[in-house]
Each structure stands twice: as C-alpha cells, then as structure tokens.
C-alpha positions as a Markdown table, in Angstrom:
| # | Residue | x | y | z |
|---|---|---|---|---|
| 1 | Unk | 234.0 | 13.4 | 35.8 |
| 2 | Unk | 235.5 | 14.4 | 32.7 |
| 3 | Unk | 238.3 | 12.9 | 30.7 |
| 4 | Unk | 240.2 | 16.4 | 30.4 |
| 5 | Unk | 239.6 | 16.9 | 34.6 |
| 6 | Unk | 240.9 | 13.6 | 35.4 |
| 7 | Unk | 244.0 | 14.0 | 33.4 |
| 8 | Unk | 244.8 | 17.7 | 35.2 |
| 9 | Unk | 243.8 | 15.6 | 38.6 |
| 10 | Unk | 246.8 | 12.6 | 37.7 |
| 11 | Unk | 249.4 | 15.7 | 36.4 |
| 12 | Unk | 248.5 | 17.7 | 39.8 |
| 13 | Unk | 248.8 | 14.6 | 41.9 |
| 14 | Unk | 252.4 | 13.5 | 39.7 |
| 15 | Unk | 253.9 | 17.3 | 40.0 |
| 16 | Unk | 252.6 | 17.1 | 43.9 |
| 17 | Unk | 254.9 | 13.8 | 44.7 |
| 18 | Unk | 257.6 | 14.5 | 42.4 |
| 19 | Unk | 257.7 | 18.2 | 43.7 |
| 20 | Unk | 257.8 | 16.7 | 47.2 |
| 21 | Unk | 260.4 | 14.2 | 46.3 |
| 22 | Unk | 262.8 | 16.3 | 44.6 |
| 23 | Unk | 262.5 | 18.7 | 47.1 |
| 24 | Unk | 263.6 | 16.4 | 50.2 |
| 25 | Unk | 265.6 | 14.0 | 48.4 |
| 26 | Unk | 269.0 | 15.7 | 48.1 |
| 27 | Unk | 269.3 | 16.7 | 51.1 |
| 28 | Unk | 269.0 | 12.6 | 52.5 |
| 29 | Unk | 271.2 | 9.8 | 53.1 |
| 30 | Unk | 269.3 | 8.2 | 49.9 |
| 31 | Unk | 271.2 | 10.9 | 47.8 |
| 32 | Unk | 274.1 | 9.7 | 49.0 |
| 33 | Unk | 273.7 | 5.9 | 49.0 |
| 34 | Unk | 272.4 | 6.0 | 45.4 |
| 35 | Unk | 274.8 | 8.4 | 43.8 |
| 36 | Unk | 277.7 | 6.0 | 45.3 |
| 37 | Unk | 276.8 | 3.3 | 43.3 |
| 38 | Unk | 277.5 | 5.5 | 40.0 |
| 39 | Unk | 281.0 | 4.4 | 38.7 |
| 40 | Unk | 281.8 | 7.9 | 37.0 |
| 41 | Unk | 283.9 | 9.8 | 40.3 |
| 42 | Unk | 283.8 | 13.0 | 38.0 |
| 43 | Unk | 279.7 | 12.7 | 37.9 |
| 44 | Unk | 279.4 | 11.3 | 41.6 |
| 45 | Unk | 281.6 | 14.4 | 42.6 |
| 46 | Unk | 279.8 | 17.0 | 40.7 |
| 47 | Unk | 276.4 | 15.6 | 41.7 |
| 48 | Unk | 277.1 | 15.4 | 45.7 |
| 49 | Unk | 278.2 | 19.0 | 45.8 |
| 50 | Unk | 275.5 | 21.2 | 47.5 |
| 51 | Unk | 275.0 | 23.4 | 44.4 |
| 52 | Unk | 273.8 | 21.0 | 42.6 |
| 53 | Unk | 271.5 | 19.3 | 45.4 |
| 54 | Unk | 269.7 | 23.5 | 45.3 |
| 55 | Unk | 269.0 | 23.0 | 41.7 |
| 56 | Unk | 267.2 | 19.6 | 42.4 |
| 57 | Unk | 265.2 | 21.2 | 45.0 |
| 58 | Unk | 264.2 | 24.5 | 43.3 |
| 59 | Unk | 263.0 | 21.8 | 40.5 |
| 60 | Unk | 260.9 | 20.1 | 43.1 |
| 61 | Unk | 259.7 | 23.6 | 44.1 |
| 62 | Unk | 258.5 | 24.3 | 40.4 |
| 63 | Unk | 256.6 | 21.2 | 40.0 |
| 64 | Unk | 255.0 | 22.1 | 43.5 |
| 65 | Unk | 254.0 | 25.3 | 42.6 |
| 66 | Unk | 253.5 | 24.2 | 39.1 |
| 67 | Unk | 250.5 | 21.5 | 40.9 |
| 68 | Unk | 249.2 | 24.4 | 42.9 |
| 69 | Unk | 248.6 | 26.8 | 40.2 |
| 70 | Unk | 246.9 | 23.6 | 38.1 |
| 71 | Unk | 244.8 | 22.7 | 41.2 |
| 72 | Unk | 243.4 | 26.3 | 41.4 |
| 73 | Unk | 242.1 | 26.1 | 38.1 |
| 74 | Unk | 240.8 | 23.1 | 38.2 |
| 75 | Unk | 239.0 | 24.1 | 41.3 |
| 76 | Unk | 238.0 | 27.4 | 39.9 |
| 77 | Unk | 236.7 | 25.4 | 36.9 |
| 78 | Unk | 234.9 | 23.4 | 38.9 |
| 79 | Unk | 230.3 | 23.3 | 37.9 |
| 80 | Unk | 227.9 | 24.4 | 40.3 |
C-alpha cells in the first residue's frame, strides 16, 4: 500500500470514531459528569443547554459524512 492511501485510511478511520463520538456523546450521562467538573457555571450552563449539545452532534455528522465521502474515493481509486 501506498504512503498517500494509508494516510486517507487513518483520516477516514479518525473522522469515523470522532464522528461517532461526537455524535452520541452529548446526549450521555458522560456529558454531564464531565462538564460538572468545569468550575466556570456560566460555561457549564451554556454548554449543558440542548442547543448546544445539536451543534456537537451535527459536528459529529460532518466528520461522518466527511469519512464516507473519503472512503468512496479511496475505494474508487482503488488498482485493478
């Protein structure tokens, strides 16, 4: 394999489980348990609110579709 195909593989593979994780993340008790333990109330407040917890996800969603269009092209790139 190529140098330039593994490197698409890893950023397909990092915007997969980063797309996953930002996408589910918010919307668990880790959310909550780790944003508790910021000493700003102001930020904690602002972070917990459910506006902001959509923005996370719809970043998770780009990186997943950003990993999906990537895979296609490496797949369409792929010798016969």
């Amino acid at each position: 394999m190529r140098p330039d195909r593994i490197t698409l593989l890893l950023f397909i593979l990092y915007c997969v489980e980063i797309g996953l994780f930002l996408s589910f993340a918010p919307w668990t008790g880790l959310w909550d348990h780790t944003l508790g333990l910021i000493p700003y109330p102001a930020i904690r407040h602002a972070a917990l609110q459910p506006v902001v917890r959509a923005v996370v996800t719809g970043f998770g969603f780009v990186h997943l579709i950003w990993g999906l269009h990537d895979l296609t092209l490496l797949i369409s790139r792929r010798p016969e």
